[in-house]
N, CA, C and O atoms as CSV, one atom per row, in Angstrom:
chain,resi,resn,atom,element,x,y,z
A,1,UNK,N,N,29.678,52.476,100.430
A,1,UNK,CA,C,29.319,51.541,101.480
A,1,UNK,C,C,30.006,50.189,101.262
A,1,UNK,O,O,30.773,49.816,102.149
A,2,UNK,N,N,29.786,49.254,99.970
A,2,UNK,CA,C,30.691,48.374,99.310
A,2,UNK,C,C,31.873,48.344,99.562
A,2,UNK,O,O,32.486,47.358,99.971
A,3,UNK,N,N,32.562,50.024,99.225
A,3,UNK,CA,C,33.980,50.001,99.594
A,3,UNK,C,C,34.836,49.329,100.582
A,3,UNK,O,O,35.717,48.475,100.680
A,4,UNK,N,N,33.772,50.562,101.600
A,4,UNK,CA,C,34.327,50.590,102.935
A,4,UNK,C,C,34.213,49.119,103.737
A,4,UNK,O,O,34.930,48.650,104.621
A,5,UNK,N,N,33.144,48.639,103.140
A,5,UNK,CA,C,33.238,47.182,103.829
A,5,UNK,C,C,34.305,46.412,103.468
A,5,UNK,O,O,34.799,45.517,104.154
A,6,UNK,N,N,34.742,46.855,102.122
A,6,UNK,CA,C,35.684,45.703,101.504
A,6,UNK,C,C,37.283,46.103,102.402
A,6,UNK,O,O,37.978,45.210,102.887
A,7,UNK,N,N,37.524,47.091,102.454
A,7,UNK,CA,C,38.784,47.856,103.186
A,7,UNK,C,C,38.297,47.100,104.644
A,7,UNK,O,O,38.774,45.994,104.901
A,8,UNK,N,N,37.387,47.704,105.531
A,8,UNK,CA,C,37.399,46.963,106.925
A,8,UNK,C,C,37.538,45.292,106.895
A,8,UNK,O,O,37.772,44.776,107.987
A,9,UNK,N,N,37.407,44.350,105.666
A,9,UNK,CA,C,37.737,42.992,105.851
A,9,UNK,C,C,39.402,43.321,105.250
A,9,UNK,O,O,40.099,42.553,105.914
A,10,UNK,N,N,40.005,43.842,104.626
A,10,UNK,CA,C,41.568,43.624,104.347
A,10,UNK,C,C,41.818,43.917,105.596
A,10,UNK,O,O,42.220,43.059,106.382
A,11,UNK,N,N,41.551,45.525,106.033
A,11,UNK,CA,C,42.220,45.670,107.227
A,11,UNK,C,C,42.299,44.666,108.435
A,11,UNK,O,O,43.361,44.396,108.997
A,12,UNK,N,N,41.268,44.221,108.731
A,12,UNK,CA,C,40.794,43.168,110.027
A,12,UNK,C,C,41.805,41.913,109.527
A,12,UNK,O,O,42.653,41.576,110.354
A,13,UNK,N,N,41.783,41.193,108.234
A,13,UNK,CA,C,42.814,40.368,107.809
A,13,UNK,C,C,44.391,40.525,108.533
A,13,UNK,O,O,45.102,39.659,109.042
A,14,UNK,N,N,44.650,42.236,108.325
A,14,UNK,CA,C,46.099,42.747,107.787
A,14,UNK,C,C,46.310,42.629,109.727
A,14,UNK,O,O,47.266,41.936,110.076
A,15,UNK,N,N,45.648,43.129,110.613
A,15,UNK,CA,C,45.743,43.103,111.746
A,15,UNK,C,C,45.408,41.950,112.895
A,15,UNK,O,O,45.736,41.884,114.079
A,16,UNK,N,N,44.661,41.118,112.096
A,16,UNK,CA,C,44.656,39.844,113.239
A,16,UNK,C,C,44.996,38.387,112.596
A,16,UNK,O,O,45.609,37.557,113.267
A,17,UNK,N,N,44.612,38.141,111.396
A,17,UNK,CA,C,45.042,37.341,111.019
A,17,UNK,C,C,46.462,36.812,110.468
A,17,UNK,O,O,47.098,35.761,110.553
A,18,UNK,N,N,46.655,38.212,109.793
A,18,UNK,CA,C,48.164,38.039,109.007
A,18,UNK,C,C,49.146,37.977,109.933
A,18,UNK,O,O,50.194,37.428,109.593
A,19,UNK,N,N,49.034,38.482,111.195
A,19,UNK,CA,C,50.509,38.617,112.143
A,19,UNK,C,C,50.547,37.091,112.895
A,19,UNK,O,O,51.460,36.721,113.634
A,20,UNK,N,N,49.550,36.425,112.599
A,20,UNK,CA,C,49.869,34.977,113.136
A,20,UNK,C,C,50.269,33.926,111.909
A,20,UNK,O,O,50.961,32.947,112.189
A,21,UNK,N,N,49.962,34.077,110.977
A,21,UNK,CA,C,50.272,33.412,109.717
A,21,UNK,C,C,51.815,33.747,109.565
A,21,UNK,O,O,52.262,34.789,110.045
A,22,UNK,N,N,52.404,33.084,109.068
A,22,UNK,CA,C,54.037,33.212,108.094
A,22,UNK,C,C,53.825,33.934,106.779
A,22,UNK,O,O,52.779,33.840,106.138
A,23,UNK,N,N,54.991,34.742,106.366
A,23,UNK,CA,C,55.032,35.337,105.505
A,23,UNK,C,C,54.969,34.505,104.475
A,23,UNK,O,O,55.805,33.604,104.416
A,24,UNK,N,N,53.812,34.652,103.295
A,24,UNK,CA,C,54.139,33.935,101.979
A,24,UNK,C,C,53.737,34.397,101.004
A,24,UNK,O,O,53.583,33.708,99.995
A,25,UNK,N,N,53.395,35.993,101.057
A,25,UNK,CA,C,53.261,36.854,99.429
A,25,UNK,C,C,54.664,36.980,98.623
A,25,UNK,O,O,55.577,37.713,99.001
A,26,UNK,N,N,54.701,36.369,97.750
A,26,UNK,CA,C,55.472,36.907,96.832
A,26,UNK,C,C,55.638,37.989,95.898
A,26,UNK,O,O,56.190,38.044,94.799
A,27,UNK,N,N,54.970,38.916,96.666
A,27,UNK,CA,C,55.003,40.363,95.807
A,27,UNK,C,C,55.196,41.201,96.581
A,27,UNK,O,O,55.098,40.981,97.788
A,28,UNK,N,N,55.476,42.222,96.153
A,28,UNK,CA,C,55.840,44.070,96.543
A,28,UNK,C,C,54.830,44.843,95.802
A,28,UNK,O,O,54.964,45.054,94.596
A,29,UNK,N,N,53.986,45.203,96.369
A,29,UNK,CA,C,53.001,45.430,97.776
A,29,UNK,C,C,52.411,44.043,97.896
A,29,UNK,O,O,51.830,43.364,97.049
A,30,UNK,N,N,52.707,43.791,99.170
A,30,UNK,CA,C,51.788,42.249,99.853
A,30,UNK,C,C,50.453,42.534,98.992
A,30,UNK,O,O,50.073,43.624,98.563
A,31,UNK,N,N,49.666,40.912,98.812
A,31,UNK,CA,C,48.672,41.025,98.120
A,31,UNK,C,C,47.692,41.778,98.754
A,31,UNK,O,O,46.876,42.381,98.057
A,32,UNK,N,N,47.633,41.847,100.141
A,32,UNK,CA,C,46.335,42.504,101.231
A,32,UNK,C,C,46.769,44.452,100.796
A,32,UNK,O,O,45.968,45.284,100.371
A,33,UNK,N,N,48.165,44.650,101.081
A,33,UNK,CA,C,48.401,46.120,100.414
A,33,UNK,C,C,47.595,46.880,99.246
A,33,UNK,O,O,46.899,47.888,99.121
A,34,UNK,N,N,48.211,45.553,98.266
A,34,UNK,CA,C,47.534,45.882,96.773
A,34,UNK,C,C,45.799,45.658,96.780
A,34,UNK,O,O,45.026,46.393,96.165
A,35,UNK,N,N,45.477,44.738,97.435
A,35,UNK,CA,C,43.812,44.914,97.477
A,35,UNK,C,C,43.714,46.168,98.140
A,35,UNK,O,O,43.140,46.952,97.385
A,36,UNK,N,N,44.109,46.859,99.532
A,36,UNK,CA,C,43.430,48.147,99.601
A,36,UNK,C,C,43.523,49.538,98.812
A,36,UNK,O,O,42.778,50.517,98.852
A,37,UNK,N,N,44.951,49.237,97.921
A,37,UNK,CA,C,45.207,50.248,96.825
A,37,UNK,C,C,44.267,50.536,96.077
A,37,UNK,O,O,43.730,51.601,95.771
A,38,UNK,N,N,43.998,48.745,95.611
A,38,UNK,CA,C,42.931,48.666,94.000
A,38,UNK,C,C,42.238,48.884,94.125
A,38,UNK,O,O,41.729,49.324,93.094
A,39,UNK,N,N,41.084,48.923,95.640
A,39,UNK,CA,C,39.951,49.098,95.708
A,39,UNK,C,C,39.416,50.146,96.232
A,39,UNK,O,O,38.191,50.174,96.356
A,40,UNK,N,N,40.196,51.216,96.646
A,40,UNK,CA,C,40.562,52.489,97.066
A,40,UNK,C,C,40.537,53.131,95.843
A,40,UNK,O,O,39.630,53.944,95.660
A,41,UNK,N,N,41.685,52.854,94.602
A,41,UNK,CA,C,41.445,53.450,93.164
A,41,UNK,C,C,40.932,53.188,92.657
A,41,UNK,O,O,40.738,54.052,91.801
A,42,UNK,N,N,39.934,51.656,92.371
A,42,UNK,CA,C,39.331,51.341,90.962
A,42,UNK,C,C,37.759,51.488,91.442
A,42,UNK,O,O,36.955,51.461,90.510
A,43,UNK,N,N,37.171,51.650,92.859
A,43,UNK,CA,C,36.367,51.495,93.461
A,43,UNK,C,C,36.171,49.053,93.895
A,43,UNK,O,O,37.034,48.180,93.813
A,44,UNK,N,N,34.717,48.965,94.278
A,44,UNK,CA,C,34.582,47.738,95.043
A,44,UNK,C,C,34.608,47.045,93.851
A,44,UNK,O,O,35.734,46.550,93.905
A,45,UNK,N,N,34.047,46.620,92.649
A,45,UNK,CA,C,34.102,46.050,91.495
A,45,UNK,C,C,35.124,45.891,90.913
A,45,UNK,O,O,35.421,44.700,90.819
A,46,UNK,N,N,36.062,46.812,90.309
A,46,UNK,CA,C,37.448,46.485,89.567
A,46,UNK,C,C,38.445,46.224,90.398
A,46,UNK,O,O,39.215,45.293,90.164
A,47,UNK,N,N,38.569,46.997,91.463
A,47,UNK,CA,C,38.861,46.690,92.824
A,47,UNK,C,C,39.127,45.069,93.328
A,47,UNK,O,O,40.089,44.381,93.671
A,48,UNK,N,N,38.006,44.948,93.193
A,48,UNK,CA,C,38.440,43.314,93.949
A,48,UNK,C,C,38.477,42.227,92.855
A,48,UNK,O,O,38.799,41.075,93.145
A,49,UNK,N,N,38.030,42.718,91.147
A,49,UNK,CA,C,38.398,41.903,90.731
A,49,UNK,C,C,40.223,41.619,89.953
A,49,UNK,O,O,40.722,40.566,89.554
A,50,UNK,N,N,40.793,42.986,89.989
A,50,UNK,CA,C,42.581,42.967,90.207
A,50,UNK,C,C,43.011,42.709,91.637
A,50,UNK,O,O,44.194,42.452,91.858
A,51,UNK,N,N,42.207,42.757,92.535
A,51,UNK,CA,C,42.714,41.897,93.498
A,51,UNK,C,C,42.865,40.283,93.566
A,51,UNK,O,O,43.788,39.546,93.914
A,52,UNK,N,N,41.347,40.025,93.003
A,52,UNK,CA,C,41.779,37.999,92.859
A,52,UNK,C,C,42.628,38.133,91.574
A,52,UNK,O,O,42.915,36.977,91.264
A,53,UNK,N,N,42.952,38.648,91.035
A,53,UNK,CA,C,43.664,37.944,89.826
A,53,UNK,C,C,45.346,38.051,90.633
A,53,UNK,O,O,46.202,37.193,90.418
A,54,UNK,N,N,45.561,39.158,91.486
A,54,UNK,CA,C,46.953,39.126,91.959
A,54,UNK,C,C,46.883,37.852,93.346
A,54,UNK,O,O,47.872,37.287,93.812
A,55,UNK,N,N,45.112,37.594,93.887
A,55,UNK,CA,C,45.750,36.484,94.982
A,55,UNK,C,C,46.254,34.870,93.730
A,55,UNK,O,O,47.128,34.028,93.937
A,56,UNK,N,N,45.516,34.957,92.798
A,56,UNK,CA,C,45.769,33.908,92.398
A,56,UNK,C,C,47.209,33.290,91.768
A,56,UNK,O,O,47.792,32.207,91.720
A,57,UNK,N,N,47.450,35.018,91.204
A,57,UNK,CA,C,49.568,34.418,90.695
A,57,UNK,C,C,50.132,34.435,91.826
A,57,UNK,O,O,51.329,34.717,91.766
A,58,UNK,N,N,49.632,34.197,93.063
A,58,UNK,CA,C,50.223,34.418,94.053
A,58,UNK,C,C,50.462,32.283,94.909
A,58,UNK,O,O,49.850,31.577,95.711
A,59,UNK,N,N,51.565,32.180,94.130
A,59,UNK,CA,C,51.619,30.645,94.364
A,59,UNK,C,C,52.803,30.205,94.131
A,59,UNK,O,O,53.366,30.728,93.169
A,60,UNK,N,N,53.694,28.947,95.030
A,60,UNK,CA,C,54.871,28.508,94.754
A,60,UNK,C,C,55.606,28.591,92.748
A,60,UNK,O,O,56.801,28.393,92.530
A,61,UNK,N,N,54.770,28.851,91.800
A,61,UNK,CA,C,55.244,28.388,90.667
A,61,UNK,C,C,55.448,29.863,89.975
A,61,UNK,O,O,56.048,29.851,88.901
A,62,UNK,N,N,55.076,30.942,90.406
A,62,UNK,CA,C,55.185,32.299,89.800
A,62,UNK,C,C,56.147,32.822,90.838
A,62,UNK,O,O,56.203,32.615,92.050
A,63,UNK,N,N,56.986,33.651,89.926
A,63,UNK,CA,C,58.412,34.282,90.986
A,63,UNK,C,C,58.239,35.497,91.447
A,63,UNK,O,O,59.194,36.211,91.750
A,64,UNK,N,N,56.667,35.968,91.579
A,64,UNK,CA,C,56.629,37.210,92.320
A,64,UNK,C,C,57.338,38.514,91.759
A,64,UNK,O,O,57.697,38.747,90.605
A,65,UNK,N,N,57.425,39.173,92.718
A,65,UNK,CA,C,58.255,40.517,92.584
A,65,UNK,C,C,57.908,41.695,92.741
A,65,UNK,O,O,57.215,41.879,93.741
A,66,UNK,N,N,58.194,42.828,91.947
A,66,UNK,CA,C,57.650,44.080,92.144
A,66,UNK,C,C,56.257,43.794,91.186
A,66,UNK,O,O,56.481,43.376,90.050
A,67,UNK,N,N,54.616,44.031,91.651
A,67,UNK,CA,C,53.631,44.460,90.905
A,67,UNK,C,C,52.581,45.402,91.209
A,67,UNK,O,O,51.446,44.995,91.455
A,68,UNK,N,N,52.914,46.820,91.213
A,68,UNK,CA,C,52.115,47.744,91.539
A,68,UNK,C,C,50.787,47.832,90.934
A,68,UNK,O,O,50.526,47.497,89.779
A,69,UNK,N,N,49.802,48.399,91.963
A,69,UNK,CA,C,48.360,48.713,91.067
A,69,UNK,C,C,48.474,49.035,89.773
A,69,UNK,O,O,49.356,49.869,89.569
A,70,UNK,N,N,47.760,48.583,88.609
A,70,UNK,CA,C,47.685,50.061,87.631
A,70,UNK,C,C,47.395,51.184,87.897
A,70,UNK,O,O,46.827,51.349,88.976
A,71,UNK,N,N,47.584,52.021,87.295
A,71,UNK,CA,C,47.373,53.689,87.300
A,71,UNK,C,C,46.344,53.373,86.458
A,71,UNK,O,O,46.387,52.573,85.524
A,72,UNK,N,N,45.228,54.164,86.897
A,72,UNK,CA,C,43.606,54.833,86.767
A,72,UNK,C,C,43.995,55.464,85.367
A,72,UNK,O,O,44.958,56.221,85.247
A,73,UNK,N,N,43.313,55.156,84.497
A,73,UNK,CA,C,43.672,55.738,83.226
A,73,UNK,C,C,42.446,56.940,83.058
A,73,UNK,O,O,41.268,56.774,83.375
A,74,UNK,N,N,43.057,58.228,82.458
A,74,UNK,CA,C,41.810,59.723,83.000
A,74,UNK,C,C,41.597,59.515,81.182
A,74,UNK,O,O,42.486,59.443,80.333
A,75,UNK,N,N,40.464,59.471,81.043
A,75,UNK,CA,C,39.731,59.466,79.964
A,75,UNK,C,C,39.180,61.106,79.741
A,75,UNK,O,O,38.127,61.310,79.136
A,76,UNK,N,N,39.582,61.655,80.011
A,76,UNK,CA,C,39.669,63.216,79.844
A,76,UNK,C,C,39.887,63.269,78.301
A,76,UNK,O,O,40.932,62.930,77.747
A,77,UNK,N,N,38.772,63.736,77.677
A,77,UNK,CA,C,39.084,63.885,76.094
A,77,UNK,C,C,38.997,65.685,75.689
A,77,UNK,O,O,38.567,66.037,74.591
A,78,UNK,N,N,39.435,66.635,76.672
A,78,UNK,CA,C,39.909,68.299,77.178
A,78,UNK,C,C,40.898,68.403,76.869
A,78,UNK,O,O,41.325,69.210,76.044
A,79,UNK,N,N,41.418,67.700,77.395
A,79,UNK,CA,C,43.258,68.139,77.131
A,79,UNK,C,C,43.841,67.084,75.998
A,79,UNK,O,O,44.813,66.350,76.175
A,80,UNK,N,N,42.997,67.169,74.733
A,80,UNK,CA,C,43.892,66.827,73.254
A,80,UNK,C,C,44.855,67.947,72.753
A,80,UNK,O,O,44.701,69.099,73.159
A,81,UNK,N,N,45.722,67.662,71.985
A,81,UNK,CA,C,47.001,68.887,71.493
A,81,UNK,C,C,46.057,69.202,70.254
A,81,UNK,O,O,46.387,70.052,69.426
């Protein structure tokens, strides 16, 4: 329920707000992208808290670039050699 609320405010952002604003993410995936990734994979909690940490390097003094979600680490302790 958390989730889905958190996805319907990126989305509503990504569709009415952002197309009137100027482009100014400095990253690959836009920060609104990467919030619906993170919070899609990490669930609403880890989710939105790697989301503020990417709105916040997100500022004239950091040079951006490529920063993909982390990958979900599988704590699967089955498949040891």
């Amino acid at each position: 329920m958390v989730q889905k609320s958190i996805i319907c405010v990126i989305r509503f952002y990504q569709k009415f707000i952002s197309p009137i604003t100027p482009p100014t993410c400095r990253f690959y995936p836009t920060c609104s992208h990467y919030g619906l990734e993170a919070v899609s994979r990490f669930g609403p909690i880890k989710g939105s808290w790697l989301t503020m940490k990417r709105i916040l390097k997100c500022h004239p003094f950091h040079p951006g670039g490529i920063d993909p979600v982390p990958e979900k680490e599988n704590n699967d302790d089955t498949q040891k050699d």
